[in-house]
C-alpha positions, -999 to +999 in steps of 0.1 A: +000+000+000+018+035-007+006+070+004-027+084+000-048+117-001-082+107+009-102+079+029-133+060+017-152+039+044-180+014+037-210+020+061-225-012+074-202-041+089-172-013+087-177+013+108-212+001+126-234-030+132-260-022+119-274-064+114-297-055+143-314-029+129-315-036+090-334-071+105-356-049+126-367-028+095-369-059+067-389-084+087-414-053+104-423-048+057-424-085+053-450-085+085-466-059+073-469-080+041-483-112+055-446-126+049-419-149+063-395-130+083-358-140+087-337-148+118-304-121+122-276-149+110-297-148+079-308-117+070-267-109+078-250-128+056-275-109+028-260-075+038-239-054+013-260-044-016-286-023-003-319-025+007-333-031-029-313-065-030-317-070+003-353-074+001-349-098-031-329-121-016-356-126+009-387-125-015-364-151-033-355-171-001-393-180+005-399-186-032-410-156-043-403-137-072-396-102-071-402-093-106-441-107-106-441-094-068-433-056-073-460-041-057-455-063-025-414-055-030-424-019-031-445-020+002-416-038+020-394-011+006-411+016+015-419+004+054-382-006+052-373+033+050-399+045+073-385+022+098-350+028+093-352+065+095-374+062+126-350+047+145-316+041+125-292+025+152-315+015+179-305-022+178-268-022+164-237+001+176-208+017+168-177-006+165-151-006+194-124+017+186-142+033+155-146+070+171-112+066+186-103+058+148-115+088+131-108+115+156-069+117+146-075+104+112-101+135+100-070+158+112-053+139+087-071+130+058-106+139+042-126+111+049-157+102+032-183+072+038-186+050+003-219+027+007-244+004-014-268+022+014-289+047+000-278+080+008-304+095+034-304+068+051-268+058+057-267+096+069-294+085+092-277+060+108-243+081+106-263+111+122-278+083+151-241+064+155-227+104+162-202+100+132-215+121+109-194+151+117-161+132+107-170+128+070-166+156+043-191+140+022-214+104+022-217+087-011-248+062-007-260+042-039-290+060-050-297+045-078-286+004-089-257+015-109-241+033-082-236-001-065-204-015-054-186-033-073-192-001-095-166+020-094-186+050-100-191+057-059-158+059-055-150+081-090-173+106-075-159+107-043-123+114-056-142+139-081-156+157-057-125+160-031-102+173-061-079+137-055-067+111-084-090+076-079-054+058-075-047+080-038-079+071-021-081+043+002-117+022-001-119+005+038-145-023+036-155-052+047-166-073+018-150-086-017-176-056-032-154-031-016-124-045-029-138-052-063-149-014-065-119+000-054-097-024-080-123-011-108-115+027-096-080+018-092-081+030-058-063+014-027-084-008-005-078-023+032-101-056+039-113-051+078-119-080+097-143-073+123-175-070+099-199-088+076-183-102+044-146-106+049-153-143+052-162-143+020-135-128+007-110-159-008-073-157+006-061-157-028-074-122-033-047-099-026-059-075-003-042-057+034-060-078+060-067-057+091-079-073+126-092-041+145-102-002+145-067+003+161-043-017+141-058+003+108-051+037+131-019+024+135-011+016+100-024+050+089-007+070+111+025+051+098+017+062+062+012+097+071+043+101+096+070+126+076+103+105+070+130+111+087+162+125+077+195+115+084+220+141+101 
């Protein structure tokens, strides 16, 4: 990994859990729908490509389609929102050693958040977690193309902090993140504390990073001046 001019951060299973909560809001629409809701180890390992997606895969998990079910889809979306906005972390939390993370880093580098969340509502949950204030900008995927492992998210992100793709680092927790970030030709770090690194084969080439602090740690190392001899 060399130096860098900017910091991306995926949203959900990087810097919060947020599993609680996106459970909460999908099985309350399938309720309200006279569907099958999902246990949390379930509806988990579906997290990553938004709530559109999200609600597909569990349409498709009780053998539904969501094509010939839109208006049902659209229902669960919409309560999914409502829900969501209502109360955005009241289940999940803030990882250990995130806020003790971006304190020193926002001093260092523009940080941004980078998510397949859509954008009002991943500041919902950054406004509820109190980490709003650290990032310059949130980039949530407002419409399908946006999504990870489209670069696009992370084009407009360098864009709009005046910085060349290939010096921002994506931080993520999935093989989307990476994906995006390779497709941007950005930098990425794999973290190790969320949702999808499991995923994520060891053959992929990718810095591996086991907590909040060794990634503060590593960062602060890129962006210490060198020394000189005398």
């Amino acid at each position: 990994m060399t130096d860098f001019d900017a910091i991306a951060f995926d949203l959900d299973g990087t810097l919060v859990d947020s599993a609680p909560d996106i459970a909460h809001a999908l099985n309350t629409g399938l309720h309200e729908a006279g569907l099958q809701s999902f246990d949390l180890d379930r509806v988990r390992s579906w997290i990553g490509d938004g709530p559109d997606a999200l609600i597909a895969r569990a349409m498709s998990a009780q053998g539904l389609d969501a094509v010939s079910t839109a208006v049902v889809t659209s229902r669960v979306r919409a309560a999914f929102d409502v829900i969501t906005l209502a109360a955005p972390l009241r289940h999940g939390m803030v990882y250990d050693g995130i806020a003790a993370l971006l304190t020193p880093l926002q001093a260092l580098r523009p940080l941004v958040v980078v998510t397949n969340k859509p954008t009002r509502l991943a500041c919902a949950v950054l406004q509820a977690a109190g980490l709003l204030g650290h990032f310059a900008a949130v980039h949530g995927a407002d419409t399908k193309r946006q999504r990870k492992p489209s670069p696009l998210l992370l084009e407009e992100a360098a864009d709009r902090l005046r910085v060349s793709p290939g010096r921002l680092l994506m931080v993520g927790d999935s093989i989307l993140d990476l994906r995006a970030a390779h497709a941007a030709g950005s930098q990425a770090a794999l973290v190790l504390w969320g949702y999808g690194h499991h995923a994520v084969p060891e053959s992929v080439d990718a810095w591996r990073v086991a907590t909040p602090r060794h990634l503060l740690t590593r960062l602060l190392h890129q962006s210490a001046p060198c020394e000189q001899n005398t």
